[in-house]
C-alpha positions as a Markdown table, in Angstrom:
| # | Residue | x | y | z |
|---|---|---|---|---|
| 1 | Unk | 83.5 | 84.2 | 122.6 |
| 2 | Unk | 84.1 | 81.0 | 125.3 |
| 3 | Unk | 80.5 | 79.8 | 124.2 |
| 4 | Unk | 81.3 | 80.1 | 120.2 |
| 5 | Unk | 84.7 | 77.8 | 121.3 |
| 6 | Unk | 82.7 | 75.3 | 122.6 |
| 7 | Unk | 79.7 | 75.1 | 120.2 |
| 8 | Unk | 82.3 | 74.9 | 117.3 |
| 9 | Unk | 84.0 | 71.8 | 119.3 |
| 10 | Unk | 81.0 | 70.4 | 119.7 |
| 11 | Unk | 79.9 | 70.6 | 115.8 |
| 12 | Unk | 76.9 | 72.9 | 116.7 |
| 13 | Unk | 75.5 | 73.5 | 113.2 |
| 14 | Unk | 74.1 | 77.3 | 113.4 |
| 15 | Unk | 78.3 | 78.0 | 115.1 |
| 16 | Unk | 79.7 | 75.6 | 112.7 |
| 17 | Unk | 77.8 | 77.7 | 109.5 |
| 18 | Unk | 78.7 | 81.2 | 111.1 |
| 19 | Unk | 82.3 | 80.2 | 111.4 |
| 20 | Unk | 82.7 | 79.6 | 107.8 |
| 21 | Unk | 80.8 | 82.8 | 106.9 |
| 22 | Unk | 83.2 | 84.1 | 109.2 |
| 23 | Unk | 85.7 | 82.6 | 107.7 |
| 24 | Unk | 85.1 | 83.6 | 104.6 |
| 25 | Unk | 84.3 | 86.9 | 104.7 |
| 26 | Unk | 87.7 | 87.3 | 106.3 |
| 27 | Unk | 89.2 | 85.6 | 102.9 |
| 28 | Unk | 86.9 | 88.4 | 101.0 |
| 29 | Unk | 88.8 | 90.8 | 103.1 |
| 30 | Unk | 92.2 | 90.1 | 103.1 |
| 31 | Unk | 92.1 | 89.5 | 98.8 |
| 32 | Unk | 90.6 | 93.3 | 99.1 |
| 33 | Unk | 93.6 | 94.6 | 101.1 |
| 34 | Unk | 96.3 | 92.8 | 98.4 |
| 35 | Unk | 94.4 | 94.7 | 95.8 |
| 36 | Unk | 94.4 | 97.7 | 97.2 |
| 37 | Unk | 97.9 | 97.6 | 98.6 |
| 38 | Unk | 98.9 | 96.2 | 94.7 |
| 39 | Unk | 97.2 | 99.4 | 93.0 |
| 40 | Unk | 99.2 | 101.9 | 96.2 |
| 41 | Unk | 102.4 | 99.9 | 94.7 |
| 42 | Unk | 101.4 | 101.0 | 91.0 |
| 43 | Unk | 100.8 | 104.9 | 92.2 |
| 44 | Unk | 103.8 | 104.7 | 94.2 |
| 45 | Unk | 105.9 | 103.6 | 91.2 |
| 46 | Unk | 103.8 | 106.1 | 89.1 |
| 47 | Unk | 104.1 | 109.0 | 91.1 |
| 48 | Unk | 108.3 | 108.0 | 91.3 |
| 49 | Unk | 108.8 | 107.8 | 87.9 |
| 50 | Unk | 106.6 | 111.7 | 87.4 |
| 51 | Unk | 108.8 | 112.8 | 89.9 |
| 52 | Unk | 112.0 | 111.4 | 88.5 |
| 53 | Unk | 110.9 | 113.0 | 85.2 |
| 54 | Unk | 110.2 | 116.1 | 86.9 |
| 55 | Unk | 113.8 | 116.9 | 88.2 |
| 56 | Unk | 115.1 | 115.6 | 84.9 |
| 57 | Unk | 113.1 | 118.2 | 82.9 |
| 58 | Unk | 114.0 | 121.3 | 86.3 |
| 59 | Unk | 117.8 | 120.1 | 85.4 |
| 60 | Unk | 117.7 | 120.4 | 82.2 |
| 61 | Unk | 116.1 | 123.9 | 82.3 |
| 62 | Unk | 118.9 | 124.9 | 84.7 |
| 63 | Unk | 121.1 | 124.1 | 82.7 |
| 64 | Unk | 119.9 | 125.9 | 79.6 |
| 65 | Unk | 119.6 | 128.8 | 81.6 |
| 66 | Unk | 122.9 | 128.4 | 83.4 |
| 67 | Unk | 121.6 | 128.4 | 86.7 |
């Protein structure tokens, strides 16, 4: 790690050219993780509103049956 420090500081071209792969593949990554934590959002809010209707429909069944 010390040795890839040093070679970036000193503009070493093969270090310089793996840090921006680096670099970008760690862009690559972290747009990944939004997308995947924006479709969990969607299944979360999903999943709530099925369960919402869920207890709506159990109530109203109780209630028809007077339970």
């Amino acid at each position: 790690m010390q040795e890839n420090v040093a070679d970036l500081r000193l503009g070493a071209p093969d270090t310089v050219e793996k840090h921006g792969e680096i670099r970008t593949q760690v862009e690559s990554v972290k747009g990944q993780q939004h997308s995947v934590m924006e479709q969990l959002r969607h299944e979360q809010i999903c999943l709530e509103h099925d369960l919402k209707l869920g207890m709506i429909k159990y109530k109203h069944m109780s209630d028809i049956q007077g339970t």
